[in-house]
MMTF fields as JSON, N, C-alpha, C and O atoms, coordinates in Angstrom:
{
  "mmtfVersion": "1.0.0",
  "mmtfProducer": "UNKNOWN",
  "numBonds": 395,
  "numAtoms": 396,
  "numGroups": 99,
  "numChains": 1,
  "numModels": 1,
  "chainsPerModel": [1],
  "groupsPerChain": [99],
  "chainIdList": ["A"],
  "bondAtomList": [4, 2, 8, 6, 12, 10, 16, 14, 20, 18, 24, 22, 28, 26, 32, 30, 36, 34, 40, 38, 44, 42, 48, 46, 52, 50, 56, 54, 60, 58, 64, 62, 68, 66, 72, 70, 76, 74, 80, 78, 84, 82, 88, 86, 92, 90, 96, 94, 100, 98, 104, 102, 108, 106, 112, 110, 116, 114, 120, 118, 124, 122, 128, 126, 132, 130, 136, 134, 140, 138, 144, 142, 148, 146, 152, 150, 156, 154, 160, 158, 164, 162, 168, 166, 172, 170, 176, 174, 180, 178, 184, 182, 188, 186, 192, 190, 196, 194, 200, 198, 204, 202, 208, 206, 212, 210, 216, 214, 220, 218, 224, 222, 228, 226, 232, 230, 236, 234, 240, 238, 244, 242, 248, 246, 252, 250, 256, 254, 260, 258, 264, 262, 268, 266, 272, 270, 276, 274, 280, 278, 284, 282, 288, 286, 292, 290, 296, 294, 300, 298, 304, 302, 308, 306, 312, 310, 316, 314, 320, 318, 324, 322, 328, 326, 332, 330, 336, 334, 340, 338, 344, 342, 348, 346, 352, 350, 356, 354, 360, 358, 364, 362, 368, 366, 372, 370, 376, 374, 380, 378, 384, 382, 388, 386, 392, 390],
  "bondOrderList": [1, 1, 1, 1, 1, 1, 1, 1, 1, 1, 1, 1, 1, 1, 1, 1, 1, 1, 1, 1, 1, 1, 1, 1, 1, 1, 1, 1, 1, 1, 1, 1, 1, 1, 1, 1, 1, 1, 1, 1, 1, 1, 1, 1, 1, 1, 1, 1, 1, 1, 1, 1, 1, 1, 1, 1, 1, 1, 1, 1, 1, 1, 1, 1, 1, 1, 1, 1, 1, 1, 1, 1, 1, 1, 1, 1, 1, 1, 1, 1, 1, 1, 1, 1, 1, 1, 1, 1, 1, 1, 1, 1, 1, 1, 1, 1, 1, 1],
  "groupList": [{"groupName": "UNK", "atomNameList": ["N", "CA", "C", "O"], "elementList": ["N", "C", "C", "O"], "formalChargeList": [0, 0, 0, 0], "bondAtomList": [1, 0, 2, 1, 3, 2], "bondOrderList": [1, 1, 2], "singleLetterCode": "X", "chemCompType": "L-PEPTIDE LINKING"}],
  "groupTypeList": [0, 0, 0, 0, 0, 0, 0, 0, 0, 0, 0, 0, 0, 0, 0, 0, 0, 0, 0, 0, 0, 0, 0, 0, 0, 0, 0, 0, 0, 0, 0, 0, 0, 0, 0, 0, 0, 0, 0, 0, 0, 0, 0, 0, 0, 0, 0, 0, 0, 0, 0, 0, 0, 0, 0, 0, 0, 0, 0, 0, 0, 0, 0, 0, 0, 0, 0, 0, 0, 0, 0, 0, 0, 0, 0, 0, 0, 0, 0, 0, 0, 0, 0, 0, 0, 0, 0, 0, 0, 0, 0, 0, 0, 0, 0, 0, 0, 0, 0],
  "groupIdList": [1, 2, 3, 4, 5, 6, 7, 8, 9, 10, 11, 12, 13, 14, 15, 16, 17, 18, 19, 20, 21, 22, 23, 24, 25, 26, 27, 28, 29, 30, 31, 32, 33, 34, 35, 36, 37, 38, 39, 40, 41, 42, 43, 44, 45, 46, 47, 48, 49, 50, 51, 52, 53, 54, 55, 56, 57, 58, 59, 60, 61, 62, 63, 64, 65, 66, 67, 68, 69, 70, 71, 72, 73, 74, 75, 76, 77, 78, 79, 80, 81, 82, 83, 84, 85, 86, 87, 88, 89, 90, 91, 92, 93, 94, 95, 96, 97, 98, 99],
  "secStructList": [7, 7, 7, 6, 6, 1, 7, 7, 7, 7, 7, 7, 2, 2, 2, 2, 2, 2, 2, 2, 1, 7, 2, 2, 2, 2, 2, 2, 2, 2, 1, 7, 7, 7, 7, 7, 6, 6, 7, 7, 7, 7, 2, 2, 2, 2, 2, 2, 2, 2, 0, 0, 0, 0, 0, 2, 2, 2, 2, 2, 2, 2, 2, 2, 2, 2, 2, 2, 6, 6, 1, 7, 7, 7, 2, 2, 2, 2, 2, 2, 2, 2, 2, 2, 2, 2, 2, 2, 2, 2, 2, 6, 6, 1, 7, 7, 7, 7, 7],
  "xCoordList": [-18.541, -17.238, -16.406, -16.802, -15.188, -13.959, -13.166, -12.016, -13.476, -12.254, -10.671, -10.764, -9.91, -8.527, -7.955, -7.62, -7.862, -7.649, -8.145, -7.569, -9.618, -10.875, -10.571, -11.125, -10.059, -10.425, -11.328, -12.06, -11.336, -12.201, -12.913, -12.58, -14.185, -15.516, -15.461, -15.289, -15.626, -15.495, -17.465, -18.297, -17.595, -18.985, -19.24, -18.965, -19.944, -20.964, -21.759, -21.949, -22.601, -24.248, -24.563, -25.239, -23.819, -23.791, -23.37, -24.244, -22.065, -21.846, -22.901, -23.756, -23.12, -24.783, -25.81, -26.316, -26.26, -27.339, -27.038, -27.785, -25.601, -25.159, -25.23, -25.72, -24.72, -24.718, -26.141, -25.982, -27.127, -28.595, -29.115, -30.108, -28.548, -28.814, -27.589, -26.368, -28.698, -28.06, -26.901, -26.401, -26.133, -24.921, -25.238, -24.573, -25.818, -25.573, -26.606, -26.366, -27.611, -28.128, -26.548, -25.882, -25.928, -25.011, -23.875, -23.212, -23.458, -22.24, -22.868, -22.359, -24.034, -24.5, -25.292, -26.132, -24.877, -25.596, -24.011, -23.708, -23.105, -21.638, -20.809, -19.993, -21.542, -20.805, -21.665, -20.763, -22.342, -22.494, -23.607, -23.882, -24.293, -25.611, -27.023, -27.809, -27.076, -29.096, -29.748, -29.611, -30.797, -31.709, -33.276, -34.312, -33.288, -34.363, -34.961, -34.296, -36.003, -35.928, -35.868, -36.441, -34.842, -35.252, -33.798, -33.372, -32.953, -31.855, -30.658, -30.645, -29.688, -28.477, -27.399, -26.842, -26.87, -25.555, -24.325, -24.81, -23.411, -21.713, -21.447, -22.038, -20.105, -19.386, -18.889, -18.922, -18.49, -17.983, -18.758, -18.329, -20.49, -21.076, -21.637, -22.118, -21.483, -21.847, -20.649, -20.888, -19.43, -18.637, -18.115, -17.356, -18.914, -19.212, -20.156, -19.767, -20.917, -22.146, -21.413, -21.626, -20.529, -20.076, -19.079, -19.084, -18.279, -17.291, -17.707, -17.325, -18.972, -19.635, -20.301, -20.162, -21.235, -21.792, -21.025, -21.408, -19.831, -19.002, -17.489, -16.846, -16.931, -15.715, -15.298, -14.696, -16.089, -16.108, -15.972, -14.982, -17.305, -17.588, -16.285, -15.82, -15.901, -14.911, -13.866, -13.465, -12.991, -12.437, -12.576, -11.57, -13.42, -13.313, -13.955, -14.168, -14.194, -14.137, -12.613, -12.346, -11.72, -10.522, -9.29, -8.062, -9.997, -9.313, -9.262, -8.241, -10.938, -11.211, -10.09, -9.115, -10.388, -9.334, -8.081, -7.781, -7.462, -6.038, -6.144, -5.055, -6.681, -6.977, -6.91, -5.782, -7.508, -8.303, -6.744, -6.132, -6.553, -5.259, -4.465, -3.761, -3.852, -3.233, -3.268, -2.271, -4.263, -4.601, -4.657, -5.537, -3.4, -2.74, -3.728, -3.399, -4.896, -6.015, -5.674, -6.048, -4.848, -4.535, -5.594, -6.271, -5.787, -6.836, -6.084, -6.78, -4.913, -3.925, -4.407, -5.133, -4.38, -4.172, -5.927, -6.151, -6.846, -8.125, -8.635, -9.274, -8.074, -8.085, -7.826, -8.453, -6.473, -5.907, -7.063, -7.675, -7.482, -8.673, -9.832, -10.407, -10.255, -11.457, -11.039, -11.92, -9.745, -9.717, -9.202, -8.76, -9.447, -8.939, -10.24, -10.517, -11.398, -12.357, -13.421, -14.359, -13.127, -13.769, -13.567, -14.44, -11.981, -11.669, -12.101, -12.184, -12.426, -12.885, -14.705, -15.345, -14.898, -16.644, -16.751, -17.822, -15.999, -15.996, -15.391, -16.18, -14.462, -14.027, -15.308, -15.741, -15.914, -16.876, -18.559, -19.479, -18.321, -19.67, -19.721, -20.696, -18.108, -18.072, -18.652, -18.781, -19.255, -19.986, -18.861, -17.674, -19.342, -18.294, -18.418, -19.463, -17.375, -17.776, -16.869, -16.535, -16.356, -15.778, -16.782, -16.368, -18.061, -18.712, -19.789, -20.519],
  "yCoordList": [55.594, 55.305, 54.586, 53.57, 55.183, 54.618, 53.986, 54.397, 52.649, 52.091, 51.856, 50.822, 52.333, 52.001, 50.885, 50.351, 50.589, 48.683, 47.725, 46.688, 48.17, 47.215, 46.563, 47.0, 46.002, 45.551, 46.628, 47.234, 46.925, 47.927, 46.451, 45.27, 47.295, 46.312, 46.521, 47.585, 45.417, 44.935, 44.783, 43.963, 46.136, 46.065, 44.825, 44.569, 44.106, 42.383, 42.19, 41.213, 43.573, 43.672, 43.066, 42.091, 44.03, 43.728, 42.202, 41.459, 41.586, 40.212, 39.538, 39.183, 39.279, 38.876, 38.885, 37.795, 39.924, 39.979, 39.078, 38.226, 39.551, 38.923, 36.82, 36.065, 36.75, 35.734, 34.422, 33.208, 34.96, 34.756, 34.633, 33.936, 35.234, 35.194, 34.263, 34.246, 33.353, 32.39, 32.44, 33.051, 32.121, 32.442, 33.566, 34.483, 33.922, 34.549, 36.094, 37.139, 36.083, 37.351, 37.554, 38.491, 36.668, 37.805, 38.063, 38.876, 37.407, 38.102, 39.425, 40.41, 39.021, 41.12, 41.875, 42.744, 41.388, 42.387, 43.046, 44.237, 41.853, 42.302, 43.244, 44.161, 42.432, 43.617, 45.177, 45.992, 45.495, 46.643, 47.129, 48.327, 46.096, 46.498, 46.329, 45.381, 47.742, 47.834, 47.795, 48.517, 46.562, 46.186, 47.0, 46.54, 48.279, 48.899, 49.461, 49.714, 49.539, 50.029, 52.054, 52.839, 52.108, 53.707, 54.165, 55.318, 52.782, 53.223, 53.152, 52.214, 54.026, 54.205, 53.423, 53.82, 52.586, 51.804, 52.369, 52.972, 52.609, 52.55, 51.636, 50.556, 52.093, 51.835, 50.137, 49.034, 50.556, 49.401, 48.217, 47.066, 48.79, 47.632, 46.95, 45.82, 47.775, 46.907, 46.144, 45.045, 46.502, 45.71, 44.412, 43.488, 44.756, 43.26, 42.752, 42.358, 42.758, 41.813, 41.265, 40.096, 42.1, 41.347, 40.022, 39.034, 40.279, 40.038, 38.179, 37.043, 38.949, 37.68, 36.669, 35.472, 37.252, 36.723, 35.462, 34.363, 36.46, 35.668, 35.392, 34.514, 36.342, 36.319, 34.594, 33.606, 35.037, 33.715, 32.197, 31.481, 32.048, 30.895, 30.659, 29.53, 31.49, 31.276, 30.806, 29.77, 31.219, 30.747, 29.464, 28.873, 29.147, 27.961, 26.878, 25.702, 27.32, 26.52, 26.2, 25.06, 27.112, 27.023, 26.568, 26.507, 26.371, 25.78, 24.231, 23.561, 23.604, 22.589, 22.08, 21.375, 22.491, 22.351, 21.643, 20.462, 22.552, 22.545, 21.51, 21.43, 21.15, 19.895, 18.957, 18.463, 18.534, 17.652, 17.159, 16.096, 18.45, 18.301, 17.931, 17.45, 17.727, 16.954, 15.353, 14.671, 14.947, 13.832, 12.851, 12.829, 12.154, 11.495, 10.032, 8.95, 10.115, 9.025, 8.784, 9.455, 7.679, 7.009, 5.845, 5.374, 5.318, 4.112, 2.735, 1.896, 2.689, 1.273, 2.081, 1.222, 3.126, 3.67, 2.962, 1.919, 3.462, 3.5, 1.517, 0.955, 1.081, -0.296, -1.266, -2.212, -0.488, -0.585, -0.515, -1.533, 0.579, 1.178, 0.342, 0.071, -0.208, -0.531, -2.44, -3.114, -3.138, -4.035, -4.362, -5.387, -3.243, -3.235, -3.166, -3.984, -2.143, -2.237, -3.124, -3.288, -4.124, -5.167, -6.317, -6.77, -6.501, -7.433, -6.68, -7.541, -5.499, -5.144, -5.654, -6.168, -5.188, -5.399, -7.185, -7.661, -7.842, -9.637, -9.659, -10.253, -9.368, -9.693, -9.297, -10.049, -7.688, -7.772, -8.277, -8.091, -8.977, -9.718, -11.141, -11.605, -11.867, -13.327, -13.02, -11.926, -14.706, -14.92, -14.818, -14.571, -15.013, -14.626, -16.247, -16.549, -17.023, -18.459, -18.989, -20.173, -17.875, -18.013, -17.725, -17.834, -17.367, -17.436, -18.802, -18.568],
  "zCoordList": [54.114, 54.68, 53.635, 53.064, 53.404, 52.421, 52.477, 52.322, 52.737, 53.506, 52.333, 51.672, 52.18, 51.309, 51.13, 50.072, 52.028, 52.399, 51.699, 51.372, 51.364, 50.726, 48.898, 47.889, 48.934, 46.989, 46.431, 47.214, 45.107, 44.097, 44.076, 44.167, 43.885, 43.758, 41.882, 41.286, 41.394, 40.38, 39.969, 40.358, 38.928, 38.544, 37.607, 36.435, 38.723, 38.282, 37.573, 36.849, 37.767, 37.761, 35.858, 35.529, 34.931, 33.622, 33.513, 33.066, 33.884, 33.33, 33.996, 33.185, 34.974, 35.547, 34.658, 34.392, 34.107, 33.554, 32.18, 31.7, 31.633, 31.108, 30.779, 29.939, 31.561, 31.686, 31.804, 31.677, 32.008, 31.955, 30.68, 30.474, 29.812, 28.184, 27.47, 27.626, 26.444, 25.036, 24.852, 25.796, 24.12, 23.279, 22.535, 23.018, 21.733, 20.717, 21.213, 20.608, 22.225, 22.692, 23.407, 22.966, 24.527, 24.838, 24.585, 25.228, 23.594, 22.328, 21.541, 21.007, 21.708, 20.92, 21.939, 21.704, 23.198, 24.406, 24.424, 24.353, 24.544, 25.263, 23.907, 23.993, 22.433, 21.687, 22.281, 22.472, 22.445, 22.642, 21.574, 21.5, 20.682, 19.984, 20.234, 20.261, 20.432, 20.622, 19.537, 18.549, 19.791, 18.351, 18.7, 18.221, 19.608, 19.59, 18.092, 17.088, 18.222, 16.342, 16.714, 17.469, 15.676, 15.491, 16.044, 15.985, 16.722, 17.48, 16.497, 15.7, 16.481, 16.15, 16.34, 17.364, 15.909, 16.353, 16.721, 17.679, 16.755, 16.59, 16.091, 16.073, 15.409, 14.327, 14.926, 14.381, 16.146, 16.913, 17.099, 17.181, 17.185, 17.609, 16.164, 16.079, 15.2, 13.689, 13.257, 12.756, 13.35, 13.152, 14.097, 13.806, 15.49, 16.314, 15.291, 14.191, 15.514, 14.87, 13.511, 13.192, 12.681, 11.632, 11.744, 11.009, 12.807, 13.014, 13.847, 13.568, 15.281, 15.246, 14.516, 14.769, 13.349, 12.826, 11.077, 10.674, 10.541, 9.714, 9.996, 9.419, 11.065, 11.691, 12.304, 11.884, 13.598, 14.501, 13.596, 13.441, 13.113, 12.498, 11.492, 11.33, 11.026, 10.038, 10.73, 10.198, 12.061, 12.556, 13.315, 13.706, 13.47, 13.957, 12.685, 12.978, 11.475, 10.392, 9.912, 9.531, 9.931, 10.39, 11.267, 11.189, 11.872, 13.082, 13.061, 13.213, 12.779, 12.431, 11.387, 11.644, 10.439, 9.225, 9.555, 9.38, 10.034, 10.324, 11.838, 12.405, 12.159, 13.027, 12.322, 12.334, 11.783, 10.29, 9.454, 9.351, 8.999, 8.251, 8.79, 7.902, 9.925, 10.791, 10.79, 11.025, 10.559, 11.27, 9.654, 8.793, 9.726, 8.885, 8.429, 8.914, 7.506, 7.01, 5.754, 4.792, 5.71, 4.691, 4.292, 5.206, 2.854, 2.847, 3.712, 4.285, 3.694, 4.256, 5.788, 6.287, 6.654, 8.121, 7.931, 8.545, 7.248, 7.445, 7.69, 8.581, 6.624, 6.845, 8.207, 8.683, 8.63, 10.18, 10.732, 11.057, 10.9, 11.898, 12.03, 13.085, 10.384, 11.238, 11.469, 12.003, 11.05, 11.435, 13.227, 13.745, 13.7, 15.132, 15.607, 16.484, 15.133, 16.066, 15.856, 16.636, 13.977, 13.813, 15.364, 16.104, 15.401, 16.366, 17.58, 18.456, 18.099, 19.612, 19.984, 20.902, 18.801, 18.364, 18.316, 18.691, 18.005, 18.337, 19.494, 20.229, 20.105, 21.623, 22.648, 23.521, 22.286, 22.88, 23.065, 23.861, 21.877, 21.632, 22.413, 23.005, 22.233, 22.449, 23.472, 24.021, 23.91, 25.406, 26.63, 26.418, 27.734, 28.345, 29.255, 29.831, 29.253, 29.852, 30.82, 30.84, 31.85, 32.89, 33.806, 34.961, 33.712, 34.457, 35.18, 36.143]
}
């Protein structure tokens, strides 16, 4: 029975199985490469694996970067820094004698 009315059922079964596996088994389940031996790839699924394997990382070595590079560490800013958390690290040590 067909009901028309009904939502398209959205096939689960793969991201499921999916989802049960590591990081990195299911970035090369989901690229689409079988590591059976004797098996044939596509073009598509070798250039996943490349793409995962030096692509990714590169981008977010990148990304980092340009985060990094942002973030304005001068030796006078650095000095700031740690004479603030020198004085947090003694405020939080003193005894406490309101008690």
């Amino acid at each position: 029975m067909n009901d028309s009315s009904a939502p398209a059922r959205v096939p689960t079964d793969r991201l499921i199985a999916y989802s049960r596996l590591e990081a990195p088994q299911f970035a090369i389940a989901l690229i689409g490469f079988d590591a059976t031996r004797g098996v044939v790839n596509s073009r598509e699924a070798i250039d996943g694996l490349r793409f995962f394997f030096a692509g990714a990382p590169m981008a977010c070595f990148l990304g980092g970067l340009l985060i990094v590079r942002g973030y304005p560490l001068t030796s006078t800013r650095h000095t700031e820094l740690r004479t603030k958390l020198a004085g947090r690290s003694a405020a939080n040590s003193a005894p406490n004698r309101a008690s």
